[in-house]
C-alpha positions as a Python dict, from the first residue, in 0.01 Angstrom:
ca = {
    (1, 'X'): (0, 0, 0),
    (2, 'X'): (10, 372, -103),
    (3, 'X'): (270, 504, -376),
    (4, 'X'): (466, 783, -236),
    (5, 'X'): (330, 1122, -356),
    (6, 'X'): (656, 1320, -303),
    (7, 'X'): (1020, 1251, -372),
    (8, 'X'): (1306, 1330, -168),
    (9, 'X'): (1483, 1646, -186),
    (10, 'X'): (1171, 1795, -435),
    (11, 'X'): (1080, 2194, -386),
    (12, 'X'): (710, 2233, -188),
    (13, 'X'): (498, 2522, -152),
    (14, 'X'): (331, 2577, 170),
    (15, 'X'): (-43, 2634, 95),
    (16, 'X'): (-191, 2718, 444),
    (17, 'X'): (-57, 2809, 710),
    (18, 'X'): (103, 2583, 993),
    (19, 'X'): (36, 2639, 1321),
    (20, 'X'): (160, 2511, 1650),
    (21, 'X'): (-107, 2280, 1850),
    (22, 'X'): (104, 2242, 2117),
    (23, 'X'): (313, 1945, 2060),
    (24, 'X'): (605, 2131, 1916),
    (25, 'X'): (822, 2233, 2211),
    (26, 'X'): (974, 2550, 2293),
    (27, 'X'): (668, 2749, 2112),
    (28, 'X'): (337, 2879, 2298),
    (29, 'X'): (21, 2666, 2139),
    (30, 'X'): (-81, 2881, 1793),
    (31, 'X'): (242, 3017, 1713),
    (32, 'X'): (302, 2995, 1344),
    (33, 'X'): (548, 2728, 1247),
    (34, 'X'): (559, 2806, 877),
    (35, 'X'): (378, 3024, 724),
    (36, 'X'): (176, 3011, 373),
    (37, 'X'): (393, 3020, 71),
    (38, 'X'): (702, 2909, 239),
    (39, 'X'): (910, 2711, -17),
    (40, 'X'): (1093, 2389, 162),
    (41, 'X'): (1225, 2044, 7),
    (42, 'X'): (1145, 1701, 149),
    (43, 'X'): (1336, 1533, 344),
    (44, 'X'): (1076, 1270, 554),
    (45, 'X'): (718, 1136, 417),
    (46, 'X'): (560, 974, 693),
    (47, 'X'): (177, 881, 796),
    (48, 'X'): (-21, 1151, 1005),
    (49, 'X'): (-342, 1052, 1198),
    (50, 'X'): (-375, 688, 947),
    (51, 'X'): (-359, 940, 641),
    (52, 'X'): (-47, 842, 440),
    (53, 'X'): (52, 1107, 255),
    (54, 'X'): (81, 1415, 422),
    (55, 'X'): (422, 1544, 431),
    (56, 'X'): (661, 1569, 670),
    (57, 'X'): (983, 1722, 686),
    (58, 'X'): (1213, 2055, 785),
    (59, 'X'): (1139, 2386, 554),
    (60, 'X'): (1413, 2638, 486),
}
C-alpha cells in the first residue's frame, strides 16, 4: 500500500498542460482542460492507469 502524496484541500500547480483525449464530454478531443500553471486544491486522489498517485480532482 502507497502513502498518499497529497492532502485534501492543499494548493497544486499545474505543470503541463491538460488536454482533452476524448473522454471528457461536451469538449472536441485536444481541447485544453487546464492549462500549465493553473493553481487548484485537491479534492479526490485516486489511481490512474495502476499508477497510484496521480491526482485527481476539480481546479479553480
Amino acid at each position: 500500500m502507497n502513502a498518499q502524496r497529497y492532502n485534501y484541500g492543499v494548493a497544486v500547480r499545474v505543470i503541463r498542460n491538460v488536454r482533452n483525449d476524448g473522454t471528457y464530454p461536451g469538449m472536441d478531443t485536444g481541447d485544453f482542460l487546464v492549462r500549465r500553471g493553473s493553481v487548484g486544491y485537491v479534492v479526490n486522489v485516486g489511481t490512474f492507469l495502476q499508477d497510484p498517485g496521480h491526482l485527481l480532482g476539480a481546479f479553480h
